[in-house]
N, C-alpha and C positions, 0 to 999 in steps of 0.2 A: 628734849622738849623745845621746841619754836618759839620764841619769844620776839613781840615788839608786831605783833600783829593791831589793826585798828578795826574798830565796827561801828557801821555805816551803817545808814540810811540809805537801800535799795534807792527807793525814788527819788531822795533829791542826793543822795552822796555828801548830807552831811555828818561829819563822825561825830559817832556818840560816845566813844569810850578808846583812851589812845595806846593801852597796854595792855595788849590781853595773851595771855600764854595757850599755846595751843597743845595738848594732850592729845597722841595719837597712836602711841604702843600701849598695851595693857597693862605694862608695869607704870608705865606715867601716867596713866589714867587710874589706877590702885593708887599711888598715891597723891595725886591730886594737891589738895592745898594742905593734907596733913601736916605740922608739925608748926603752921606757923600762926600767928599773933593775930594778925589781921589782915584785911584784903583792902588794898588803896582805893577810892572814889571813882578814878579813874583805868583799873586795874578789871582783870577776869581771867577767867582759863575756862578754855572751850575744851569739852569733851567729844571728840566725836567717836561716832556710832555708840551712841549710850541714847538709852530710852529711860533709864532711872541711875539713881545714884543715894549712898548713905552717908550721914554726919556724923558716923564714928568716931570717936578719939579726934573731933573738931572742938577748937576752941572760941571759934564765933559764928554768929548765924549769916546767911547768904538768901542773896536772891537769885531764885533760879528762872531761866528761861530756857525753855522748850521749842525745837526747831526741826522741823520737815527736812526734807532734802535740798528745799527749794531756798532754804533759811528762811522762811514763815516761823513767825512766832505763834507756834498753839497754844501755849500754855505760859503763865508765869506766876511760880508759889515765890510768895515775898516772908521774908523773915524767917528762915526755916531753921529752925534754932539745932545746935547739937543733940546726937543721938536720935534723931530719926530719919525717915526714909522719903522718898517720893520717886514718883515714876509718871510717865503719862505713854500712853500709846500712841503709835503712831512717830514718833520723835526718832532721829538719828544722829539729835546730837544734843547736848544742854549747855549754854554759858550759864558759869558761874558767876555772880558778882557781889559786892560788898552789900549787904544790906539795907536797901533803901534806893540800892542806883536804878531799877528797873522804874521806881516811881517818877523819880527824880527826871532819867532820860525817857520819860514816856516811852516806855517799852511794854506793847498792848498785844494782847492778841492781836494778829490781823496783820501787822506792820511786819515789813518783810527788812533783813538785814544784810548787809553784804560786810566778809573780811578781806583787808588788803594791806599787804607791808606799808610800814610806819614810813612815813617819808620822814629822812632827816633834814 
């Protein structure tokens, strides 16, 4: 898994979020954020080519965002507590993030995001 990715703001290239782990085999996108406590403020893992995902055996809720090819945001379920499901069509990929960040970083339908190695 990729780690120390950032996500942007397509249009003006300011980052919104400075750690996000990126999920790209099926065994890391199977287990995903399973096993852990919490998800940082600042933190995510992108899944890509996923159009849905479950909150199985998760032990906090997440904000998800739903993203086209173009990383358009179609979609975003906020607070999606464990043990359920979401999907949206259309999507090839979804970031994950801590609950509340998608409000917080005004992450809207419509807003288009770009990822790109963390500068140290």
């Amino acid at each position: 898994m990729r780690s120390g990715v950032e996500v942007a703001d397509a249009a003006t290239g300011d980052a919104l979020l400075s750690s996000v782990e990126v999920a790209e085999t099926v065994w890391e996108k199977t287990v995903g954020l399973l096993g852990r406590n919490c998800l940082e403020p600042e933190g995510g893992m992108l899944l890509r080519g996923c159009s849905s995902i479950h909150m199985w055996f998760m032990r906090f809720p997440l904000d998800l965002v739903y993203l086209d090819h173009r990383c358009e945001v179609l979609r975003v379920v906020e607070g999606l507590k464990p043990w359920r499901v979401s999907f949206c069509f259309g999507a090839s990929a979804v970031l994950e993030l801590a609950a509340g960040s998608a409000k917080t970083k005004e992450i809207v339908p419509g807003r288009r995001l770009c990822f790109r190695e963390r500068q140290a």
